[in-house]
PDB file with one MODEL, atoms N, CA, C and O in Angstrom:
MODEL        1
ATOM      1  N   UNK A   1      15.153  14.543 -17.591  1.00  0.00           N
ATOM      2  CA  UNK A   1      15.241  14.660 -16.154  1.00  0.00           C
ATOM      3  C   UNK A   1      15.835  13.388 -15.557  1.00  0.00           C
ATOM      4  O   UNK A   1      16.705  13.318 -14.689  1.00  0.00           O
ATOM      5  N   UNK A   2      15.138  12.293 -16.248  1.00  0.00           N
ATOM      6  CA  UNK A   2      15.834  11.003 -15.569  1.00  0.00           C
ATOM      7  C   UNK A   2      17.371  10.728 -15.685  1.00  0.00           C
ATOM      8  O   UNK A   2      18.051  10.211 -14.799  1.00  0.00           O
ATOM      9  N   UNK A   3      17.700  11.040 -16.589  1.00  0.00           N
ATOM     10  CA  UNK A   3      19.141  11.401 -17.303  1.00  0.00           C
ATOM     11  C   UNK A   3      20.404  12.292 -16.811  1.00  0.00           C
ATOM     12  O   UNK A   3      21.556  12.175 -17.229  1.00  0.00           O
ATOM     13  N   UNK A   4      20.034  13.022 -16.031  1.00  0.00           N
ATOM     14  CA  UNK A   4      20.630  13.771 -14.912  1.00  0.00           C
ATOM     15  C   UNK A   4      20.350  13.244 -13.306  1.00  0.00           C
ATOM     16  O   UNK A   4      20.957  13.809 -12.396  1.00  0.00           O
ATOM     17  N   UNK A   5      19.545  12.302 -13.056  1.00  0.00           N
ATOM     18  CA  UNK A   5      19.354  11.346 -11.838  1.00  0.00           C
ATOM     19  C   UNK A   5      18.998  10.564 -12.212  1.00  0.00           C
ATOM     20  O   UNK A   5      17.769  10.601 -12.153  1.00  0.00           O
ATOM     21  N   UNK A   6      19.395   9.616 -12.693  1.00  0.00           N
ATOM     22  CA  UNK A   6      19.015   7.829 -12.925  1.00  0.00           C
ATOM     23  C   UNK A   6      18.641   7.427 -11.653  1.00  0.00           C
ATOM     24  O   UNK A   6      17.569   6.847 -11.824  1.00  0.00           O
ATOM     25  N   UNK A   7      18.831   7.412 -10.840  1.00  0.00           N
ATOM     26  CA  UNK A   7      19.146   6.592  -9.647  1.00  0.00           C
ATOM     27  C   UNK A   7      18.196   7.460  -8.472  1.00  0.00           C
ATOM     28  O   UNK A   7      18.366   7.021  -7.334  1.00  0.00           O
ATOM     29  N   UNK A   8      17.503   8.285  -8.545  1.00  0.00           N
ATOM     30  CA  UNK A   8      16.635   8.992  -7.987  1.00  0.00           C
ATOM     31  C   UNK A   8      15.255   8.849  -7.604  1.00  0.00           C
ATOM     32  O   UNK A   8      14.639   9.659  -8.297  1.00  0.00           O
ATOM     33  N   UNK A   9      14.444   8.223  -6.843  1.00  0.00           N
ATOM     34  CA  UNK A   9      13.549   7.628  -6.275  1.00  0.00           C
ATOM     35  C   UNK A   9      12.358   8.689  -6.647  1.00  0.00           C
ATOM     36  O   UNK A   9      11.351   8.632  -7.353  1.00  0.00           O
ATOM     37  N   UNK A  10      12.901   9.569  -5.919  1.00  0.00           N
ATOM     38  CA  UNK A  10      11.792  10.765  -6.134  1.00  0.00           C
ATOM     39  C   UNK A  10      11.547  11.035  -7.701  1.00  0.00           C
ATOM     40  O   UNK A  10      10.417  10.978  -8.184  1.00  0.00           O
ATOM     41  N   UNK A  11      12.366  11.248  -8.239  1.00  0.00           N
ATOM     42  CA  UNK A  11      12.214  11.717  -9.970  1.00  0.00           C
ATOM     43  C   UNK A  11      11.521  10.389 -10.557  1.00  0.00           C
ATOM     44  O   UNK A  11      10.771  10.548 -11.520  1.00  0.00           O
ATOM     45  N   UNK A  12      11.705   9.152 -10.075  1.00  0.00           N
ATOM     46  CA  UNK A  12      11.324   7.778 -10.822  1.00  0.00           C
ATOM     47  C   UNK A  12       9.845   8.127 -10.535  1.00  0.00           C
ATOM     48  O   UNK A  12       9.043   8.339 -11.445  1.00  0.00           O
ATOM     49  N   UNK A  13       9.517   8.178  -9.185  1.00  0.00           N
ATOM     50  CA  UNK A  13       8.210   8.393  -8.505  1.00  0.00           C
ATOM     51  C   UNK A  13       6.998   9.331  -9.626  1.00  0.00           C
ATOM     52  O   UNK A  13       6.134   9.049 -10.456  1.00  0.00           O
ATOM     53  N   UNK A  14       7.625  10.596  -8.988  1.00  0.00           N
ATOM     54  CA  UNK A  14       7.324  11.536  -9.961  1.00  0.00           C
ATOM     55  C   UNK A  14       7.340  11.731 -11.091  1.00  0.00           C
ATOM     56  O   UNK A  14       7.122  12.915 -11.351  1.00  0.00           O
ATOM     57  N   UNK A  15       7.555  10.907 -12.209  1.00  0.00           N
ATOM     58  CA  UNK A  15       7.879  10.472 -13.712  1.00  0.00           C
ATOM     59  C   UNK A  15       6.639   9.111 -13.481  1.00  0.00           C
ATOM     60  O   UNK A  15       5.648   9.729 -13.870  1.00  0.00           O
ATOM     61  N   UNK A  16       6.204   7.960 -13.173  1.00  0.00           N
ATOM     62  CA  UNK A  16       5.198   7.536 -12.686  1.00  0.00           C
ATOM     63  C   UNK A  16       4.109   8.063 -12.766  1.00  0.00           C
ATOM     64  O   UNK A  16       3.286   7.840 -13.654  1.00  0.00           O
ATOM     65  N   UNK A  17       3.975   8.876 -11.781  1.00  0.00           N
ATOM     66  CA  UNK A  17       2.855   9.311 -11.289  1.00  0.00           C
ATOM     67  C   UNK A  17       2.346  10.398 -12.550  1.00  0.00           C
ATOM     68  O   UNK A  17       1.178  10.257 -12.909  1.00  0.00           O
ATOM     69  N   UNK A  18       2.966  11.211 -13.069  1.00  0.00           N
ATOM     70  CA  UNK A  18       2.718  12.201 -14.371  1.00  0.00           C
ATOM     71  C   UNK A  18       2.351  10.973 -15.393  1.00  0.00           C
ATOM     72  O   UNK A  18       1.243  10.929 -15.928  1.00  0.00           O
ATOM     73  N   UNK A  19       3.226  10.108 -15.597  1.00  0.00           N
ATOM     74  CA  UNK A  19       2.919   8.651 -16.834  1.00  0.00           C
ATOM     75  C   UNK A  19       0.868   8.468 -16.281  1.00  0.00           C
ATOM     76  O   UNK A  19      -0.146   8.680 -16.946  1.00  0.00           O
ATOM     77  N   UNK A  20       1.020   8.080 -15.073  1.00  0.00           N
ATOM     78  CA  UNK A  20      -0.189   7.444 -14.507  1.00  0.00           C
ATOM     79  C   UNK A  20      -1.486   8.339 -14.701  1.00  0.00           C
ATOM     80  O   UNK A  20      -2.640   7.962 -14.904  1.00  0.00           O
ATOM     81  N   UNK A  21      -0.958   9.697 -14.577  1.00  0.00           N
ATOM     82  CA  UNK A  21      -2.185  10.621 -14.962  1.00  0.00           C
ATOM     83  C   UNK A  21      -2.492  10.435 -16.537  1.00  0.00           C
ATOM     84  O   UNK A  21      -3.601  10.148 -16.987  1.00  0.00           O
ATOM     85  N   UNK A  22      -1.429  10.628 -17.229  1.00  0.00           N
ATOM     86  CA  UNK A  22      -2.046  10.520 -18.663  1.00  0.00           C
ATOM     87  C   UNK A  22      -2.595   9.007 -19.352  1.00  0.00           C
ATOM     88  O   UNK A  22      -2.770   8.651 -20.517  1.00  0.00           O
ATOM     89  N   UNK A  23      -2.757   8.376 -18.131  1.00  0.00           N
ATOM     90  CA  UNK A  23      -3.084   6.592 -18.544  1.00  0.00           C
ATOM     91  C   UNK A  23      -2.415   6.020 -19.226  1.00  0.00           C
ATOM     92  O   UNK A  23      -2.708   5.396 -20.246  1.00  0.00           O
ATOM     93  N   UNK A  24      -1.156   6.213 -18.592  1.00  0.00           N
ATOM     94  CA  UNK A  24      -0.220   5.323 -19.549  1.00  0.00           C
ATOM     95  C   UNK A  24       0.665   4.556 -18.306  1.00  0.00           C
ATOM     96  O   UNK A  24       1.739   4.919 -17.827  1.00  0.00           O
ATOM     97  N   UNK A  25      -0.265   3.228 -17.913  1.00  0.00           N
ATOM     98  CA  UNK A  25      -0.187   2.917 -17.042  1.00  0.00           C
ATOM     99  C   UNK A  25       0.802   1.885 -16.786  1.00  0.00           C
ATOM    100  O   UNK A  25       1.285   1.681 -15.672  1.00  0.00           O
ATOM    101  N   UNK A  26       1.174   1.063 -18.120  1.00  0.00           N
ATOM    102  CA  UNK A  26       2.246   0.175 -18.350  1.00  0.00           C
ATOM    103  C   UNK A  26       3.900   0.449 -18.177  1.00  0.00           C
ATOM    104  O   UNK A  26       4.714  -0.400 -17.815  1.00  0.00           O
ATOM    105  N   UNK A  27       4.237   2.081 -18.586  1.00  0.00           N
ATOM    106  CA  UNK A  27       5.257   2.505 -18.615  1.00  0.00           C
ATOM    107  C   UNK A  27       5.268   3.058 -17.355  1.00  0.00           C
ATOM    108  O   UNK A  27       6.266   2.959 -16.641  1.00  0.00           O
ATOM    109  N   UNK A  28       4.051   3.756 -16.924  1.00  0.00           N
ATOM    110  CA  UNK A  28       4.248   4.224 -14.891  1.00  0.00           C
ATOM    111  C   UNK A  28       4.875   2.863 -14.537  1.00  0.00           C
ATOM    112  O   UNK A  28       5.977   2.557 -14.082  1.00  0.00           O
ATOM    113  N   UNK A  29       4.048   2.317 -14.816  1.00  0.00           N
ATOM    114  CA  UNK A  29       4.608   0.510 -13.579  1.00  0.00           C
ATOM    115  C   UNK A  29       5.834   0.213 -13.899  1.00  0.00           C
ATOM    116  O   UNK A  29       6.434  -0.456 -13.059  1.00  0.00           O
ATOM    117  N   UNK A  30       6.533   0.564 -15.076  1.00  0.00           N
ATOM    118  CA  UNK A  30       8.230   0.340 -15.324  1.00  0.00           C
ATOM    119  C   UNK A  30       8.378   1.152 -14.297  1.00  0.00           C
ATOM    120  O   UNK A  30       8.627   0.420 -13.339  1.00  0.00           O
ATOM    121  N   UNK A  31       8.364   2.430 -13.900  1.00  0.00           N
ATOM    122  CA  UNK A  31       9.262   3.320 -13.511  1.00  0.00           C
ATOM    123  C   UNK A  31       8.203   3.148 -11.792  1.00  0.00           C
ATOM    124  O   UNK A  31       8.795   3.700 -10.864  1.00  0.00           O
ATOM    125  N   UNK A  32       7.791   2.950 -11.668  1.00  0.00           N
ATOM    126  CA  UNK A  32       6.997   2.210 -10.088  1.00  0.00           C
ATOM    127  C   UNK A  32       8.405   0.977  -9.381  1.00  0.00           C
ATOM    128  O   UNK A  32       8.998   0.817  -8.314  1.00  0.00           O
ATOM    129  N   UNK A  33       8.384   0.256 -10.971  1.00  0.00           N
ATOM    130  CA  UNK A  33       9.218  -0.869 -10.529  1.00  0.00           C
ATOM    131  C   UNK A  33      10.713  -0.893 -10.028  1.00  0.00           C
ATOM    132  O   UNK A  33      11.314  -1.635  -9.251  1.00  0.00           O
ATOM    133  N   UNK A  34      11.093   0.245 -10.798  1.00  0.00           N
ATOM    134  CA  UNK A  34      12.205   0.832 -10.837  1.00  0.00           C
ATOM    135  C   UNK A  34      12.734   1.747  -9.704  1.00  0.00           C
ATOM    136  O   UNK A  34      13.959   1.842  -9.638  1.00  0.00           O
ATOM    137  N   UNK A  35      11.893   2.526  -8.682  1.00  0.00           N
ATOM    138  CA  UNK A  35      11.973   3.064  -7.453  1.00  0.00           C
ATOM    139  C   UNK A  35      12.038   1.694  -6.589  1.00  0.00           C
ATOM    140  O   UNK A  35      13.020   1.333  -5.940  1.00  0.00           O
ATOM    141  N   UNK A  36      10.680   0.925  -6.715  1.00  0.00           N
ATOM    142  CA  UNK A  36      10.811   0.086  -5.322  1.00  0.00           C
ATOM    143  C   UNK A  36      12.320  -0.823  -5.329  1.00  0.00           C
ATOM    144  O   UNK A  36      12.989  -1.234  -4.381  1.00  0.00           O
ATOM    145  N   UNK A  37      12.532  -0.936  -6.806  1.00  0.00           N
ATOM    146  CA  UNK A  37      14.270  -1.825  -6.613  1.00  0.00           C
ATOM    147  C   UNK A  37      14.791  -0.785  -6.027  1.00  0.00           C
ATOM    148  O   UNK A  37      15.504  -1.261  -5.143  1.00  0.00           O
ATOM    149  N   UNK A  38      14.850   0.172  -5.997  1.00  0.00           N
ATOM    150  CA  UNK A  38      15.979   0.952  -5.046  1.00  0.00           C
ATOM    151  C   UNK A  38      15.333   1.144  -3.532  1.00  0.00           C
ATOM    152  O   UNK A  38      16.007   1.172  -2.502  1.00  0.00           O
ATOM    153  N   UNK A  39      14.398   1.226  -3.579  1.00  0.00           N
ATOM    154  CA  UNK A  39      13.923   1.161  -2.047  1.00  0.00           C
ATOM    155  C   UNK A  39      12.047   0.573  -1.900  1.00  0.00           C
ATOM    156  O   UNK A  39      10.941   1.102  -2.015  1.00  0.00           O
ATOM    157  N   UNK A  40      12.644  -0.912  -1.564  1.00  0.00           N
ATOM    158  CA  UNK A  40      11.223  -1.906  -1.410  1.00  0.00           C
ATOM    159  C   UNK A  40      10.361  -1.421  -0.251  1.00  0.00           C
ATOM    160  O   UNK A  40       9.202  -1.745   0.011  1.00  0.00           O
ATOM    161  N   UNK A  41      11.105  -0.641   0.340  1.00  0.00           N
ATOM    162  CA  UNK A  41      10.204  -0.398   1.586  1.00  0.00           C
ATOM    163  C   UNK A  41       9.275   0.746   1.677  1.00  0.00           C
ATOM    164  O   UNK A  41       8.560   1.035   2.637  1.00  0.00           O
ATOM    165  N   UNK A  42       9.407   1.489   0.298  1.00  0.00           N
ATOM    166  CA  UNK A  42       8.508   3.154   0.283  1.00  0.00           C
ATOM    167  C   UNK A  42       6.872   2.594  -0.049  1.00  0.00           C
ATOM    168  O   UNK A  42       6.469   2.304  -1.176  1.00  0.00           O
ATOM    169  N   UNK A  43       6.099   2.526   1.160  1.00  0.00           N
ATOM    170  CA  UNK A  43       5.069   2.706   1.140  1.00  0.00           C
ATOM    171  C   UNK A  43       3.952   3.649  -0.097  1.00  0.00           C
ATOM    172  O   UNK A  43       2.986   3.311  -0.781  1.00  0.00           O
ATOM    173  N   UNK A  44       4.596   4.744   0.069  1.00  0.00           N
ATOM    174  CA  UNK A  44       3.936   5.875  -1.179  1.00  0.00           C
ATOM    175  C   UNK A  44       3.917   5.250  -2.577  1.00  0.00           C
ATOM    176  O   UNK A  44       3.073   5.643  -3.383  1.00  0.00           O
ATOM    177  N   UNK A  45       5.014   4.065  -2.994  1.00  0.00           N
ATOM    178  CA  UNK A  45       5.141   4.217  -4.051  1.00  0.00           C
ATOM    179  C   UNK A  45       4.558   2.799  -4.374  1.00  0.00           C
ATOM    180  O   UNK A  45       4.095   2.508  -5.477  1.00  0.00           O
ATOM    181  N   UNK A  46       4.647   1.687  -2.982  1.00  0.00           N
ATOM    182  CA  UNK A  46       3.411   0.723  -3.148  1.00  0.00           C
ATOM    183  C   UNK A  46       2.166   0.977  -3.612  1.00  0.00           C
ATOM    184  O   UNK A  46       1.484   0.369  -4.436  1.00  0.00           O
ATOM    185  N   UNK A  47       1.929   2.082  -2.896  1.00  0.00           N
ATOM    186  CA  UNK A  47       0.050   2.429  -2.764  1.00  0.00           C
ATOM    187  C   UNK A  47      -0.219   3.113  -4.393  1.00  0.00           C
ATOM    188  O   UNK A  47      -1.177   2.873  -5.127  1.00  0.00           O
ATOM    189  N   UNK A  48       0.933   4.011  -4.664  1.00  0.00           N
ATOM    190  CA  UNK A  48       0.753   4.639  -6.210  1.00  0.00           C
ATOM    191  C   UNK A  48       0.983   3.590  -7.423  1.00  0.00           C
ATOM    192  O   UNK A  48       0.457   3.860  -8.503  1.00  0.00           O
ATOM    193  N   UNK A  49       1.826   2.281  -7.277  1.00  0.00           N
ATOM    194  CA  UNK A  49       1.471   1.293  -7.725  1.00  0.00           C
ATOM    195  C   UNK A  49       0.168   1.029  -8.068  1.00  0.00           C
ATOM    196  O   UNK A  49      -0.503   1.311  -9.061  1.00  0.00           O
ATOM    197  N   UNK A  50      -0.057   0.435  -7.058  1.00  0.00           N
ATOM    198  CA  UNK A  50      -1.342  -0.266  -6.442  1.00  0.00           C
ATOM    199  C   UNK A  50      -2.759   0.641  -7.550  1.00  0.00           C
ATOM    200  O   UNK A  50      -3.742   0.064  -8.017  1.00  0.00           O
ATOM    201  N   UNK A  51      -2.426   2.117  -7.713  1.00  0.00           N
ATOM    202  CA  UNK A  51      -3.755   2.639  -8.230  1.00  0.00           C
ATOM    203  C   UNK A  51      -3.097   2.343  -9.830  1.00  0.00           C
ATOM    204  O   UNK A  51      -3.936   1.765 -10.521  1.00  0.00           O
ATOM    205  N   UNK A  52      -1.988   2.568 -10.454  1.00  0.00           N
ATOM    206  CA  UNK A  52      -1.590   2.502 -11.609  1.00  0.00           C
ATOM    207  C   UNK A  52      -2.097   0.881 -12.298  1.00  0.00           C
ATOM    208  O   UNK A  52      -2.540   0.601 -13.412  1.00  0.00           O
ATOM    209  N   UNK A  53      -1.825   0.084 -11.177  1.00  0.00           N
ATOM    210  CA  UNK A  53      -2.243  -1.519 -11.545  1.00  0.00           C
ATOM    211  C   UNK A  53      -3.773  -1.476 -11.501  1.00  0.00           C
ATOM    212  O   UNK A  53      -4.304  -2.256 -12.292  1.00  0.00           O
ATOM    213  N   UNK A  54      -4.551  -0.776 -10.791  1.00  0.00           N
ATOM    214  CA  UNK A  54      -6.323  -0.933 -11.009  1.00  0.00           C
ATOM    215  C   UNK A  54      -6.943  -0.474 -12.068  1.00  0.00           C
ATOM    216  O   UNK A  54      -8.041  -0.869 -12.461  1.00  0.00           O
ATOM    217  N   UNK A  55      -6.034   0.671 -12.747  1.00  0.00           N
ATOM    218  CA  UNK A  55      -6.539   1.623 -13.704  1.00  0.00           C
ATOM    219  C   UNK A  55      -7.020   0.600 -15.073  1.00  0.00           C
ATOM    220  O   UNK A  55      -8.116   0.732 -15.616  1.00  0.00           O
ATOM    221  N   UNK A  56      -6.115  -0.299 -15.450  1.00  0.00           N
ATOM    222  CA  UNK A  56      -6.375  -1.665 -16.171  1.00  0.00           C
ATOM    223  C   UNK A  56      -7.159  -2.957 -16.175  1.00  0.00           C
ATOM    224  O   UNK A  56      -7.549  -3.823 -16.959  1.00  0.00           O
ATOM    225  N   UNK A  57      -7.193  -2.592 -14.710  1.00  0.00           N
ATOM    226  CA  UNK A  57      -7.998  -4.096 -14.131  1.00  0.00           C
ATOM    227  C   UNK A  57      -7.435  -5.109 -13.729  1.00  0.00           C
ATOM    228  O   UNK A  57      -7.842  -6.270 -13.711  1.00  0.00           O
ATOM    229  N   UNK A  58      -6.140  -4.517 -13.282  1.00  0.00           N
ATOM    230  CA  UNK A  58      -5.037  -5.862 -12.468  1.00  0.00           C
ATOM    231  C   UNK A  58      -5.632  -5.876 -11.136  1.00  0.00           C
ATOM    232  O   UNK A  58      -4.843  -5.556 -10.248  1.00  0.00           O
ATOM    233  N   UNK A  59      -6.862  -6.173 -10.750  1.00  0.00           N
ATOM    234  CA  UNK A  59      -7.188  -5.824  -8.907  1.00  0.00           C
ATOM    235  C   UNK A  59      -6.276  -6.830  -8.326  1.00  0.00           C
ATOM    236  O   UNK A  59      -5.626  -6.314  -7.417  1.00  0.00           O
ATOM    237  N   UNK A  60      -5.921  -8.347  -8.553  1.00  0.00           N
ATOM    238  CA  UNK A  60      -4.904  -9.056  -7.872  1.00  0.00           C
ATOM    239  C   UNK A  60      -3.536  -8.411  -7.448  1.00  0.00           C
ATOM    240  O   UNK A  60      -2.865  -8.473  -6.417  1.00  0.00           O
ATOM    241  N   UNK A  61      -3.394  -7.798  -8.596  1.00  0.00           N
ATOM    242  CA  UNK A  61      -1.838  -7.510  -8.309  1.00  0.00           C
ATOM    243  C   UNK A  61      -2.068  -5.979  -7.397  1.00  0.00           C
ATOM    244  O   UNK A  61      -1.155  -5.677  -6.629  1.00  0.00           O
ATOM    245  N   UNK A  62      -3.182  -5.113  -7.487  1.00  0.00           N
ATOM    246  CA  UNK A  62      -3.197  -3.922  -7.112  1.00  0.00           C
ATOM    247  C   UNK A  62      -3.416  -4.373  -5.735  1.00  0.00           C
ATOM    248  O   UNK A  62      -2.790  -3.798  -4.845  1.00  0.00           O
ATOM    249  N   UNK A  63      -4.318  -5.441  -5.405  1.00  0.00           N
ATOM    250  CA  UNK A  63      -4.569  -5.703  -4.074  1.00  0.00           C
ATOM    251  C   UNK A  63      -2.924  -6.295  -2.922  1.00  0.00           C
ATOM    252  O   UNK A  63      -2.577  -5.973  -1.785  1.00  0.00           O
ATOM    253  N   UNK A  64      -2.552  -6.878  -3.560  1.00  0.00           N
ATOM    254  CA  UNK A  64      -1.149  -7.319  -3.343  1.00  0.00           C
ATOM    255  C   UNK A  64       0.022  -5.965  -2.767  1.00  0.00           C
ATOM    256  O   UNK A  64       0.852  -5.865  -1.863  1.00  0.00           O
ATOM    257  N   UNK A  65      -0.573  -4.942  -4.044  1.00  0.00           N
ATOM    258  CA  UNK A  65       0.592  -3.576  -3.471  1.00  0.00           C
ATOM    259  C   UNK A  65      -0.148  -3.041  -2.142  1.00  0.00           C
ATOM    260  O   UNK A  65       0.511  -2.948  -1.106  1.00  0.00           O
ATOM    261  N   UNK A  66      -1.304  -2.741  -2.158  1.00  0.00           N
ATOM    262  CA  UNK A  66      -1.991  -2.037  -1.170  1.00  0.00           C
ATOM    263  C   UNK A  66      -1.425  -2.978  -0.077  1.00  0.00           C
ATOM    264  O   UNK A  66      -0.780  -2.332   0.749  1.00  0.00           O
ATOM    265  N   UNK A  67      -1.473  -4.445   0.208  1.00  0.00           N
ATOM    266  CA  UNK A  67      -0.569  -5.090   1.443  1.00  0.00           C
ATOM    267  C   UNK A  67       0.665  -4.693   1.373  1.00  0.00           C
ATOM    268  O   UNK A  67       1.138  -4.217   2.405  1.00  0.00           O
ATOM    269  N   UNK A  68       1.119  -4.734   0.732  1.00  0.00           N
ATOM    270  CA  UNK A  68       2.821  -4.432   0.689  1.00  0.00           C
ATOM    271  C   UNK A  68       3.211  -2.610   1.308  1.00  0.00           C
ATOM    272  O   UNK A  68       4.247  -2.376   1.930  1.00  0.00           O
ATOM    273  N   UNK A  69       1.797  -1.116   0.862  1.00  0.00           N
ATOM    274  CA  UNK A  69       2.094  -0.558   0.898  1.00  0.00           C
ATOM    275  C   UNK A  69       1.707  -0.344   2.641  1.00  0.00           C
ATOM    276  O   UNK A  69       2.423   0.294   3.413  1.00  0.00           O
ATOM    277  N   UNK A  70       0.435  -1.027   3.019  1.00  0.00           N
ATOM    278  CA  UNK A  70       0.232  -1.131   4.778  1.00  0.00           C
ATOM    279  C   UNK A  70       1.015  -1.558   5.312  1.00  0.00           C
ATOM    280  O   UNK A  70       1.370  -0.702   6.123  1.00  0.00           O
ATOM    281  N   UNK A  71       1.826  -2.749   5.457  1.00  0.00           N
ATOM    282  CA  UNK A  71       2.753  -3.074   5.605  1.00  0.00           C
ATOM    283  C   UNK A  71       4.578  -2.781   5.984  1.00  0.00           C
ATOM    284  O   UNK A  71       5.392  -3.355   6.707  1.00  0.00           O
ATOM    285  N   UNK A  72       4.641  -1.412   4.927  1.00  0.00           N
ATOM    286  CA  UNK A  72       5.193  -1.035   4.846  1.00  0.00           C
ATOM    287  C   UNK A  72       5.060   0.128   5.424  1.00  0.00           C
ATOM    288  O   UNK A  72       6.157   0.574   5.763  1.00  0.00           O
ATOM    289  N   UNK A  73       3.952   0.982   5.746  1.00  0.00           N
ATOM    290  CA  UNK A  73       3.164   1.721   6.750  1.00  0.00           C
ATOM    291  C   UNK A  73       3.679   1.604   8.179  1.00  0.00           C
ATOM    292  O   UNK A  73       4.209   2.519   8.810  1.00  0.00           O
ATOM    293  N   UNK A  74       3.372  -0.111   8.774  1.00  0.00           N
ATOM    294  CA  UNK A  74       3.501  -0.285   9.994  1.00  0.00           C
ATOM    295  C   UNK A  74       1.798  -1.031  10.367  1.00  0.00           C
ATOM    296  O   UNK A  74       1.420  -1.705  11.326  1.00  0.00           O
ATOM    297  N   UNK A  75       1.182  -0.614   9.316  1.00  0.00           N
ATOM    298  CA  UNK A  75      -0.500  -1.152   9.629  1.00  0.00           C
ATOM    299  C   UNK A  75      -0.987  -2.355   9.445  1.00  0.00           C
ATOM    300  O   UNK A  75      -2.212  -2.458   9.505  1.00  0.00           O
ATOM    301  N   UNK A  76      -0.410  -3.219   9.253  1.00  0.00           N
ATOM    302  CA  UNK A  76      -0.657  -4.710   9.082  1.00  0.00           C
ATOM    303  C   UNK A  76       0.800  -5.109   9.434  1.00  0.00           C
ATOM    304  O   UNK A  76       1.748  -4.346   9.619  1.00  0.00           O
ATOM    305  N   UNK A  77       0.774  -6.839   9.503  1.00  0.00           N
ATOM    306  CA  UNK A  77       1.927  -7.436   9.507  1.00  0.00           C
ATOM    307  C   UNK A  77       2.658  -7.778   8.441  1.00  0.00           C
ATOM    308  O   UNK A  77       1.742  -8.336   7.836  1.00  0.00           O
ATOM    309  N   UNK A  78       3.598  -7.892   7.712  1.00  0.00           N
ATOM    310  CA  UNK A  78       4.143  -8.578   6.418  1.00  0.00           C
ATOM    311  C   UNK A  78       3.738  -9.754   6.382  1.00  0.00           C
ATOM    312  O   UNK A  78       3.910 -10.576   7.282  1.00  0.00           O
ATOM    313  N   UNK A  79       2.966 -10.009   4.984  1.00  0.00           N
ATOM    314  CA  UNK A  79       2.551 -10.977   4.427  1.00  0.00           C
ATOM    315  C   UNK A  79       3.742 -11.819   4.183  1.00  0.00           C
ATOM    316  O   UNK A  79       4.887 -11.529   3.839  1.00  0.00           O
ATOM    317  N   UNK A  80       2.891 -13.463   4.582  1.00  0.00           N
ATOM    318  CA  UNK A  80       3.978 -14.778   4.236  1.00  0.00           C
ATOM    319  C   UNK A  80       4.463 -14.668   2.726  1.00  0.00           C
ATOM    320  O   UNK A  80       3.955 -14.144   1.735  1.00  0.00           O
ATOM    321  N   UNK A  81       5.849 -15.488   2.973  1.00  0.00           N
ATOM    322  CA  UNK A  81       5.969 -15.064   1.401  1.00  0.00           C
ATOM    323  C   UNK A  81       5.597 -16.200   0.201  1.00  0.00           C
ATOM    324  O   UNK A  81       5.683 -15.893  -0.988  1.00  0.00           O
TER     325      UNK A  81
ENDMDL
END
């Protein structure tokens, strides 16, 4: 599927999120990482981050997306950098 849209946000997303259900949480976060380079500003895919990074016990870094994904919301201000 990725192979016929490389470059597809939604399919990266959705390839993620299926990775993230079966706890395979290292390779979701490739393809997490891989949407927000094409668009840093998708909230949805901060916050689906954000649960893929807790599933391990990254709470720093999960706490970090959850700002990035409010933020990106409109619900907080952008954090200093």
């Amino acid at each position: 599927m990725l192979k016929i849209s490389p470059n597809n946000i939604r399919v990266m997303t959705a390839k993620a999120i299926a990775l993230q259900e079966l706890e395979q949480n290292e390779e979701a976060l490739a393809y997490f990482d891989q949407a927000l380079a094409f668009n840093p500003l998708n909230s949805f895919i901060w916050y689906n981050k954000a649960i893929a990074l807790r599933n391990p016990g990254r709470y720093k870094e999960a706490d970090d997306c959850i700002k990035m994904s409010d933020c990106q919301a409109g619900k907080t201000p952008r954090p200093a950098p």
